[in-house]
N, C-alpha and C positions, 0 to 999 in steps of 0.2 A: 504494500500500500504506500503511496507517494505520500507527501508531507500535504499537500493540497488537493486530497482524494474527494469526492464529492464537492466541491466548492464551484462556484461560477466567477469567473475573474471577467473583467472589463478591460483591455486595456487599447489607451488611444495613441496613436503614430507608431500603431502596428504593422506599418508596412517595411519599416527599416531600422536599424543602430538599436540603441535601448530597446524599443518599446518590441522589436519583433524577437530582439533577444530575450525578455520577457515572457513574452508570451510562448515564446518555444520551451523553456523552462519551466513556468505553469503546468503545460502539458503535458511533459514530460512526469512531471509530480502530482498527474492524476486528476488536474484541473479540465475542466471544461470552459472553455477560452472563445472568448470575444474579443474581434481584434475592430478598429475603426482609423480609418486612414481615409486621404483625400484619392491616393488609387489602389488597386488591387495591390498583393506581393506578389513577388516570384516564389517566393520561398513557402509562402502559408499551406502546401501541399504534407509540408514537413509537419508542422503546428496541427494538421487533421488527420496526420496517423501517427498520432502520440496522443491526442486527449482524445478526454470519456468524451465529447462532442464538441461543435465548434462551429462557430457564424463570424461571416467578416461582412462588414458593412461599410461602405461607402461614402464617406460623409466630411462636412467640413465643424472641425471642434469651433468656430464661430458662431454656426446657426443652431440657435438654443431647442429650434423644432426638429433640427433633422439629430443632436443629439438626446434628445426626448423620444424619437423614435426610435434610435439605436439600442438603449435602453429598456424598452417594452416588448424589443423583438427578441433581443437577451434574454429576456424574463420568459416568451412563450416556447423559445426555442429550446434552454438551457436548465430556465428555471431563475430565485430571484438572486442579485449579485450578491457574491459576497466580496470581491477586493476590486478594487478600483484602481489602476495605474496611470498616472496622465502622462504618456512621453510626449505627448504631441509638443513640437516646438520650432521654432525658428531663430536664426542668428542674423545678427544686423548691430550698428552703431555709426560710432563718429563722434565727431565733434558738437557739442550742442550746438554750437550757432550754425552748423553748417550743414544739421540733421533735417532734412523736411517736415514736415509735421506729420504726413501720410504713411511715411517709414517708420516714423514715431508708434505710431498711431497702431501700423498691421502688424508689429511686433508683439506693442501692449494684448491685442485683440487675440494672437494666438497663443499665445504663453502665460497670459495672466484671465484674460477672458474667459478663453478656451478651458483649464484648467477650473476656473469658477462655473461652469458650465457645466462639465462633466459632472463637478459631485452633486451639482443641482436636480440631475437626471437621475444618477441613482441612489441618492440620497431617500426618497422615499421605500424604496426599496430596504434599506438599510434599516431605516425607522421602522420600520414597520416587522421585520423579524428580532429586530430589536440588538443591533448587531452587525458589523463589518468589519473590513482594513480599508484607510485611505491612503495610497501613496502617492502622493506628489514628486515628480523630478522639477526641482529645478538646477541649482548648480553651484559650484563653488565663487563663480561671478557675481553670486547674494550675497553670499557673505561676504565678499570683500571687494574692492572696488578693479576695476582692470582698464586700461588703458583703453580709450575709444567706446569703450565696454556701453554706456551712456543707456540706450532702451532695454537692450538685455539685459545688462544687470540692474534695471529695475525693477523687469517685469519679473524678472527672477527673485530680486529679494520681497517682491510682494509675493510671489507666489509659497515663500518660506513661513509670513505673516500671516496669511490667510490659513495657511496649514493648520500654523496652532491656534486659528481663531474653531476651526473646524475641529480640532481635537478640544477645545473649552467647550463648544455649542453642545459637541452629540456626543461627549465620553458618559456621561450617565444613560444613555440611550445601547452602551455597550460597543460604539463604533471608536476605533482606534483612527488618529490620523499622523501619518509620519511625511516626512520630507528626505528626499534623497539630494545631496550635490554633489555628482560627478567632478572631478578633475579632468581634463582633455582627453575623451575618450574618443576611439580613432571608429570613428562612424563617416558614411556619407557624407552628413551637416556637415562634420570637422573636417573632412578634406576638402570640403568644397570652400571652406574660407580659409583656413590653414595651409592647405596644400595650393590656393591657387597662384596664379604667375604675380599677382600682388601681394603678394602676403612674404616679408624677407627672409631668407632662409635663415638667418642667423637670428631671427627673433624667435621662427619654428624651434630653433634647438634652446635658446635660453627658457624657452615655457617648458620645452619637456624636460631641464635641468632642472627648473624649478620643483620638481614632481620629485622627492624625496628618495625613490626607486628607480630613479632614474631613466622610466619611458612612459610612455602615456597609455590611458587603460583599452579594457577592451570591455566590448557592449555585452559580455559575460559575465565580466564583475560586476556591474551595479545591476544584472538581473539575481546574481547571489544574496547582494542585498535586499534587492525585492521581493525574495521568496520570502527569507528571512522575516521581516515584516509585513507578509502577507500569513506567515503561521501561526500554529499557537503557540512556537518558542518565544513568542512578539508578546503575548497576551498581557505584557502590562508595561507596554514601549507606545507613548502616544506623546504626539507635541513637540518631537525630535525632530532635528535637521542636521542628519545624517552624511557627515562629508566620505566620499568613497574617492579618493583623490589621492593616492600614493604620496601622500604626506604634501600637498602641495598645502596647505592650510597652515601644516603645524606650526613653520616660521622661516626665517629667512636662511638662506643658505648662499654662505660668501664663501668657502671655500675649507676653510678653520678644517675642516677632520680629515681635510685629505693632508693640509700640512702636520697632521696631527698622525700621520700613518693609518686610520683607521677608513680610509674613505674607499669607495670603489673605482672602476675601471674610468 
C-alpha cells in the first residue's frame, strides 16, 4: 500500500517541472490524480498507469469557472479531494520602473491569483469531509528578495502569506496548509529564463554556487517534499514554508570553508 492509497490529489501545472513530477509521484503512492494545465502532457500516459484512477483537465488557473469545474469533475470522476498542489506558475521581472503594468499584472494573476483560486474550488470539498492537505509552491524568491526578481517574488511571497492565512482559517476544520520554496530547480520554466541566450552565463553558475550543494535541484525533490506533506507523516505540519533549496537560504557563502580545507570540488 503507497503512503497516498485511496486519497484524490488535485494538482495544477500538471503538464510539466514540479507539478507533473508531483503528480507522477502521487501515483505512484496509490493516489488517484488530477492533473490541470493550460495543455495536454506528453508524459500523463505515465501518471495513468500508476494511479488507482486519473483525469486531466484542461484549463486556465485564472478562470475561477473553468477551475470550479475542474474541481467537481474530480469529485465525480475520482471522488472528493483530498491534497491540493498548486505548481501552476510563471517567471517574469525587471526593473520596477521599467516593468509594464500588464506583465505586472499576468504574473500577479497566475501565481498568486491562480493559487487563490485553486483552494477556492476545492476548499469546499475539504470543508465538508472535514479535512485535507494544502500545498502551495511558491519559492525561495519569497523569502528573500532576488535581483530583477520585482513581480515574482511578490507574487511569490504573497502566495507564502496566504498559505498561512489558509492554515489559520480551516486548521480546526482538520485541513492542513503548507508552503513549499524551491531553490532553482532545472524544469522547463528554469531553462527557458536561465538557460536562455540573455541570461549570463557567469550569473547561471554564481546562482547555482549559491545553492549550498553545489547544483541546482530536480522537479523530484520538491515532489518528495510534497508527498511528505501530502501524508499522514505531515499530520501536525500546517502554516510552514518549507525551503527545498540545497541550502540556498541558509546564508551567504564567500568562500571561508574551502580556505578552511573542508569545502568541495
Amino acid at each position: 500500500m503507497g503512503r497516498l492509497a485511496g486519497r484524490v490529489t488535485f494538482v495544477t501545472g500538471a503538464a510539466s517541472g514540479i507539478g507533473l513530477a508531483c503528480a507522477l509521484r502521487f501515483a505512484r503512492e496509490g493516489a488517484a490524480v488530477v492533473g490541470l494545465d493550460l495543455r495536454e502532457p506528453l508524459e500523463w500516459k505515465e501518471v495513468e498507469a500508476a494511479a488507482g484512477a486519473s483525469l486531466f483537465c484542461v484549463a486556465d488557473v485564472r478562470d475561477e469557472e473553468a477551475q470550479r469545474d475542474a474541481a467537481q469533475q474530480a469529485r465525480a470522476r475520482c471522488g472528493p479531494i483530498d491534497v491540493l498542489v498548486t505548481a501552476a506558475g510563471v517567471a517574469s521581472g525587471g526593473p520596477v520602473h521599467l516593468l509594464p503594468l500588464e506583465e505586472w499584472q499576468r504574473v500577479q494573476d497566475v501565481n498568486l491569483k491562480g493559487t487563490f483560486l485553486s483552494a477556492k474550488a476545492v476548499l469546499p470539498q475539504m470543508i465538508e469531509r472535514r479535512g485535507g492537505s494544502i500545498i502551495t509552491i511558491a519559492s525561495v524568491e519569497g523569502l528573500e528578495g532576488a535581483e530583477g526578481g520585482s513581480t515574482y517574488n511578490a507574487s511569490k511571497g504573497g502566495v507564502i502569506l496566504l498559505t498561512k492565512n489558509l492554515a489559520m482559517d480551516y486548521g480546526r476544520l482538520g485541513i492542513r496548509a503548507n508552503c513549499i520554496c524551491p531553490g532553482f530547480i532545472d524544469t522547463p520554466l528554469f531553462r527557458s529564463v536561465i538557460g536562455a541566450d540573455f541570461f549570463p552565463a557567469d550569473c547561471r553558475e554564481r546562482i547555482r554556487e549559491q545553492h549550498e550543494l553545489g547544483r541546482f535541484g530536480r522537479p523530484e525533490e520538491v515532489a518528495g517534499a510534497a508527498l511528505f506533506l501530502a501524508s499522514d507523516d505531515a499530520s501536525f505540519v500546517s502554516g510552514v514554508a518549507l525551503p527545498v533549496d540545497g541550502g540556498f537560504t541558509a546564508g551567504h557563502h564567500v568562500g571561508l570553508v574551502e580556505k578552511m580545507g573542508i569545502g568541495g570540488a
